[in-house]
C-alpha positions as CSV (number, residue, x, y, z in Angstrom):
1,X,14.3,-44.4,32.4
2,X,16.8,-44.8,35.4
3,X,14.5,-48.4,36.5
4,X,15.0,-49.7,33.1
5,X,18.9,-49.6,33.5
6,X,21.9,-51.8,34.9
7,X,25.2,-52.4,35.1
8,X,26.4,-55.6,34.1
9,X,29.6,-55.6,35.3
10,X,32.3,-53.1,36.3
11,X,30.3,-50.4,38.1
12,X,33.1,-50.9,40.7
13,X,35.3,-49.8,38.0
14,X,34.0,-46.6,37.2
15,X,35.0,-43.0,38.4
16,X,33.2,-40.0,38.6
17,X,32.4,-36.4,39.4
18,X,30.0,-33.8,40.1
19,X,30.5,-31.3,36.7
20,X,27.6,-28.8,38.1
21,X,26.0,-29.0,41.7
22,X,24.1,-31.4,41.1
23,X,25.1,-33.6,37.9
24,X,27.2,-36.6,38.4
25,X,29.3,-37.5,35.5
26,X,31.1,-41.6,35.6
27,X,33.9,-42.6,33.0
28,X,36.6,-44.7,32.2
29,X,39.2,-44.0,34.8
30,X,41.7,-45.4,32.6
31,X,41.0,-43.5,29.2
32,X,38.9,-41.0,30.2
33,X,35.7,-42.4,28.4
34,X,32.3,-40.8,29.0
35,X,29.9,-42.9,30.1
36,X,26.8,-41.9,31.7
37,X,25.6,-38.7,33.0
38,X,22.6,-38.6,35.5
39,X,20.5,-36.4,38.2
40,X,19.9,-38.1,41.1
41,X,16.3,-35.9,41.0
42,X,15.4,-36.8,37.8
43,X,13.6,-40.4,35.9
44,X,16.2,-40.5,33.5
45,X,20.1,-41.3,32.5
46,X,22.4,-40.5,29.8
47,X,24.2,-43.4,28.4
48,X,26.8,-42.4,25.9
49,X,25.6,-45.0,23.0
50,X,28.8,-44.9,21.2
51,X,30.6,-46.4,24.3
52,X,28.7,-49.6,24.1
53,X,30.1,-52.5,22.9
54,X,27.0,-53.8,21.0
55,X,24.0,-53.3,19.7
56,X,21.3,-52.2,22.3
57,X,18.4,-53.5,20.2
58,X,16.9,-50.5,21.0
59,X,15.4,-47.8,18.4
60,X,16.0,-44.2,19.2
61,X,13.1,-42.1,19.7
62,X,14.8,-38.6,19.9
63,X,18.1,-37.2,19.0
64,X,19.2,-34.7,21.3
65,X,22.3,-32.4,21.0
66,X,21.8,-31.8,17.3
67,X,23.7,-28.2,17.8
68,X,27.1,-30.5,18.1
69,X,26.7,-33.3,15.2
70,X,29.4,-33.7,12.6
71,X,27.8,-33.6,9.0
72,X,27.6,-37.0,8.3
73,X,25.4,-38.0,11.4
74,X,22.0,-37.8,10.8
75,X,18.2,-39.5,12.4
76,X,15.6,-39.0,10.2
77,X,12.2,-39.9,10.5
78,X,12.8,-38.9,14.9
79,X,12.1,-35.9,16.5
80,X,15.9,-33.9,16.9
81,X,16.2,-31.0,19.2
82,X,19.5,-28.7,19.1
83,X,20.1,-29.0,22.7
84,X,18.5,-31.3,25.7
85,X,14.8,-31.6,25.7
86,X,13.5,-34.2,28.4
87,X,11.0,-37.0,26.9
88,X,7.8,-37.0,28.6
């Protein structure tokens, strides 16, 4: 849920753009690194979990995107949906 996120620091660093009327998209304006995707309408963000630098302590409780995973990366025992399904 957006509420239950923050920056720490460097969220005065971060670019961004609008990919679809609507979506904003911020990254890494020096390597081009994807981090978070939001809707200013809607509960939720997208953190890119691979860009963090540790552990979020967190467990997952869906895996989303499944129609674009590499072989070797697998959740089991969560539900997984081939493209974006919002958690209710």
């Amino acid at each position: 849920m957006r509420r239950d996120f923050r920056w720490l620091k460097g969220e005065d660093k971060l670019a961004a753009f609008e990919s679809s009327p609507g979506k904003l998209r911020q990254f890494c304006p020096q390597c081009g690194c994807h981090l978070v995707a939001q809707r200013k309408n809607q509960h939720h963000l997208i953190v890119r979990v691979a860009s963090l630098d540790d552990d979020p302590n967190m467990t997952p409780v869906a895996h989303i995107w499944t129609s674009h995973d590499v072989p070797w990366l697998q959740y089991e025992g969560i539900p997984s949906h081939l493209a974006w399904a919002p958690m209710r």
